[in-house]
N, C-alpha and C positions, 0 to 999 in steps of 0.2 A: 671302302665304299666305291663304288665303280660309280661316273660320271653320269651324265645325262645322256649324252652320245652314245653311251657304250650300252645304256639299257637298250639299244637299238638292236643289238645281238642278243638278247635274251629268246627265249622261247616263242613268247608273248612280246612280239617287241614293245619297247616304251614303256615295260611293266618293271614294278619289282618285285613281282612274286618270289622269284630264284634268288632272293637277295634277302628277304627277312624268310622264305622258306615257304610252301604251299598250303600249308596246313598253319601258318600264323596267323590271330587274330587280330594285333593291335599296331600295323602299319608303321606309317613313321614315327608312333609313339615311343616303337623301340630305340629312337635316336637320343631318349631322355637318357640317358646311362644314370650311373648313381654319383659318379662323377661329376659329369655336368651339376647334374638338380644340387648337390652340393655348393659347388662352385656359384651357382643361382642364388643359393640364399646367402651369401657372402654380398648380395647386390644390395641387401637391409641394410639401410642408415640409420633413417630417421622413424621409421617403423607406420609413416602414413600408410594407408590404407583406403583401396578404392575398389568400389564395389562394380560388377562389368556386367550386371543382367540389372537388367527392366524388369519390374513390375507384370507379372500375370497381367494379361490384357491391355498391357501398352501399346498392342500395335490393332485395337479393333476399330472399325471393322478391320479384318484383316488384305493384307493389300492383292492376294492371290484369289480371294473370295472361296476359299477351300477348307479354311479350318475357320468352325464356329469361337464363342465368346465362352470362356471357362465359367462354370457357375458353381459359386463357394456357397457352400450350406454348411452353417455353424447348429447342433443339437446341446440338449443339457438334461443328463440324466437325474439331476438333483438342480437345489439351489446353486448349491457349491464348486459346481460341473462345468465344463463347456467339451465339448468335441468337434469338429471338420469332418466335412469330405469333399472331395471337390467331381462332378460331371463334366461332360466334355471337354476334358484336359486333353489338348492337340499337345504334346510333349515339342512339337516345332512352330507353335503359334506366337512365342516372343522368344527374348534370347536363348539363342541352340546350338547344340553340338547333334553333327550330323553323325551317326554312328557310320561303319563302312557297308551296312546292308542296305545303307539310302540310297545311291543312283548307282545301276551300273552299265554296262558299254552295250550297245547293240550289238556288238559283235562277237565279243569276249568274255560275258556274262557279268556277275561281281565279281571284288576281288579276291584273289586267288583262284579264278575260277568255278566262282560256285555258280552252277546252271541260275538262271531265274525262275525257273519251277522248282526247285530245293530253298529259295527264300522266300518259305511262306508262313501263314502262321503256325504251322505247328516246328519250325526251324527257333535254332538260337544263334546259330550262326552269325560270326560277325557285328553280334550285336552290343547295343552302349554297354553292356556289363561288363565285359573285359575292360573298357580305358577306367569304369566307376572300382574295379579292381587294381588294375593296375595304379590307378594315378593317375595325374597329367600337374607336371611341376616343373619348372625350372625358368632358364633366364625370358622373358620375356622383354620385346623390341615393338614400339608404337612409331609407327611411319602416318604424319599428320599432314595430312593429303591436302585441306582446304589453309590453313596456316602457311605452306610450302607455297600456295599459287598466289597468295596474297602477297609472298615477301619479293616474292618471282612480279610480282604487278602482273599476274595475269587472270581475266577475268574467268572465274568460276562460278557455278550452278550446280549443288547437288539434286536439281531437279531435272537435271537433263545427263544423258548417256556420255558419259567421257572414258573410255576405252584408258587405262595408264600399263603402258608396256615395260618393257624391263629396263628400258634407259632412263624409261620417268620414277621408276622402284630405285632405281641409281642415283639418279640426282636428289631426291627425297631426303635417301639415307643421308646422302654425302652434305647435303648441308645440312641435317642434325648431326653428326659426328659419327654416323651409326655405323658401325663395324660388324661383320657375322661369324659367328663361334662356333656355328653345327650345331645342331637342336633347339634352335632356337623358336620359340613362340612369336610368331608375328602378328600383331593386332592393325587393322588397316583404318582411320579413320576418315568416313570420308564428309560426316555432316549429316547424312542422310535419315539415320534414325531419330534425332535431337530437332529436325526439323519437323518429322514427320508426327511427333509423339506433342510438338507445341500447337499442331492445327486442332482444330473444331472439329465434333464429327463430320460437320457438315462437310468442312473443306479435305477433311478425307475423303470422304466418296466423291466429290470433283475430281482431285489428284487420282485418286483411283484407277479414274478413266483413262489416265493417262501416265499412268507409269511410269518413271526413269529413275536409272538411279550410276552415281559414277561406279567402277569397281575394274577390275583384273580383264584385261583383255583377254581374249577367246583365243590365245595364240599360243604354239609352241613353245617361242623363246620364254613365256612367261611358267611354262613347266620345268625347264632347262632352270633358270633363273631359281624356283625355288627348291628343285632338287637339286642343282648343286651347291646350293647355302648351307644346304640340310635342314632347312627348315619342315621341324615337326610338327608343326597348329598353323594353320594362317584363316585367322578371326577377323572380320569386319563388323563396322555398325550399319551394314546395308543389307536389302535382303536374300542377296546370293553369294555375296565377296566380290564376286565378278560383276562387269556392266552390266545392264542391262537396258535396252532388249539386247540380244545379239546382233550387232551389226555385220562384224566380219569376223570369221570362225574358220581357222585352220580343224577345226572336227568335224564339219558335216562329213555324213556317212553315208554310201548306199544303203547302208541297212536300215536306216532310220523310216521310223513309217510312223504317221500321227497320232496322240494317244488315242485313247477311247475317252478321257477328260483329264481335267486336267492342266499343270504346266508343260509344254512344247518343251523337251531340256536337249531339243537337237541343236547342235553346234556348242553346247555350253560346255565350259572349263569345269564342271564338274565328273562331268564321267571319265575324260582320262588321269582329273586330279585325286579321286575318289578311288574307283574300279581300279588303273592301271598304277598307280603310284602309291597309293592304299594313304593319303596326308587325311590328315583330320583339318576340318573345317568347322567354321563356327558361324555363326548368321545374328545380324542386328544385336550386338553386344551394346553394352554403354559403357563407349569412350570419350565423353566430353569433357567429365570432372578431370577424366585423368589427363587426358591431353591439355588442359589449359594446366595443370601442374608440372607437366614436361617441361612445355612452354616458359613456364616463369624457373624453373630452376636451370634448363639444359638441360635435362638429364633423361634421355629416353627409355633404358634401360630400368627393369625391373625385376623382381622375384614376383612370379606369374601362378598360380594353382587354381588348381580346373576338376571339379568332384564330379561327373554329371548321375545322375540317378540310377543305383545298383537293380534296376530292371532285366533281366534276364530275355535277350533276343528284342530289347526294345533298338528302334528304327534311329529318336533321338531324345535329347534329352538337354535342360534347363541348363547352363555348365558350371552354374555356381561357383562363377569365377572373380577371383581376387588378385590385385595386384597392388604390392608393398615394396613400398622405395624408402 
């Protein structure tokens, strides 16, 4: 695996396309070897189990104002019957995995190159069916972001924009114990969802108006930082991974021009984490339970799997993820 620096001589610089190959669909999923996801499930002790997705509709109204409220309609063809279906399922309205046809670069297209007029609907390209095929399994790592600043005595808000760079990714690990293996699953906690899921409607649409949340600064070193761990997934309970708003962004681009509606994802750690590096990302996961059970045993480390919905060209999907220590 060539470094972070070295992806700077690729084609594409800063990309890895030349590296899992042009025509690859599932990014740094490839870094799960069989190997690895083995060695993962060697991380089963005690066989607890913790569930990492919310509830359909835990996060409404929703906080972008872009994806509606899912509506479950139960039928019954007899007494004895019941059946579902559910309308307006936003496949990214609560806990998600971004597939790689989700954001890609004003300059550079998606990943591998695919034009943004070739990802449309009638494309499958790069879509969640490949990782719902492939898998997504092995050692997963919990970096517990509000726990850390507490023991550090330093005041935190996951109601306000706190930018954590790669020295704060450092110091995190380094006081849980936490070592990196290469493919590994990072789950980021940072409070945000657990807060957000305990307000009132009402005090939703307040917060609303005002948006913040902590997450991944908008910066290079924080690319560098997680390609060269190798890390494969990097999940959080907030709703980008990264900060939000963006404050300062080593990505703005001349190319960038404003949508037509929409989120603004100029300067944001998704299009070169996404498009030029091809990492799977995850959004508003639930890491409370687990995190306070890191907490009480030491132990951050888990055996981590991630199924998201075998959808064929979908954008993203639920991640139906579990983690068992």
């Amino acid at each position: 695996m060539p470094n972070y620096d070295e992806l700077a001589e690729a084609e594409v610089a800063g990309s890895s396309w030349d590296v899992f190959g042009r025509d690859d669909q599932l990014g740094t999923v490839n870094l799960l070897t069989p190997e690895r996801v083995a060695a993962a499930a060697r991380l089963v002790r005690t066989g607890r189990r913790f569930n990492l997705d919310y509830p359909v509709n835990a996060f409404e109204p929703y906080p972008t104002g872009t994806r509606r409220r899912t509506e479950h309609h139960i039928f019954a063809n007899n007494e004895f019957h019941r059946d579902d279906w559910l309308d307006s399922f936003y496949l990214q309205s609560t806990s998600q995995l971004d597939a790689l046809r989700h954001i890609g670069h004003p300059r550079h297209g998606f990943y591998g190159g695919l034009p943004a007029e070739e990802n449309n609907e009638g494309s499958t390209a790069l879509g969640i069916h490949n990782w719902a095929q492939s898998g997504i399994a092995g050692r997963g790592v919990l970096l517990d972001v509000p726990r850390f600043f507490e023991r550090e005595g330093r005041p935190y808000d996951c109601e306000q924009t706190i930018a954590l760079d790669d020295v704060a990714l450092d110091a995190i690990a380094a006081a849980q114990g936490v070592t990196w293996q290469g493919g590994d699953l990072l789950l980021l906690r940072t409070g945000w969802a657990e807060n957000y899921v305990a307000k009132s409607t009402e005090e939703r649409v307040e917060f609303n108006r005002r948006n913040k949340s902590p997450g991944l600064a908008q910066r290079e070193s924080i690319l560098r930082w997680l390609w060269d761990r190798q890390i494969a997934l990097v999940a959080g309970d907030n709703p980008a991974v990264e900060a939000d708003p963006v404050l300062e962004s080593d990505f703005r681009s001349e190319h960038d021009r404003p949508p037509e509606r929409g989120v603004d994802h100029s300067g944001m750690l998704h299009r070169p984490l996404i498009a030029l590096l091809g990492m799977a990302m995850g959004e508003l996961w639930k890491l409370d339970d687990l995190a306070a059970d890191c907490a009480a045993d030491g132990v951050y480390e888990f055996f981590l799997t991630c199924k998201p919905l075998n959808l064929l060209g979908g954008v993203g999907s639920p991640p139906n993820a579990l983690a068992i220590k």
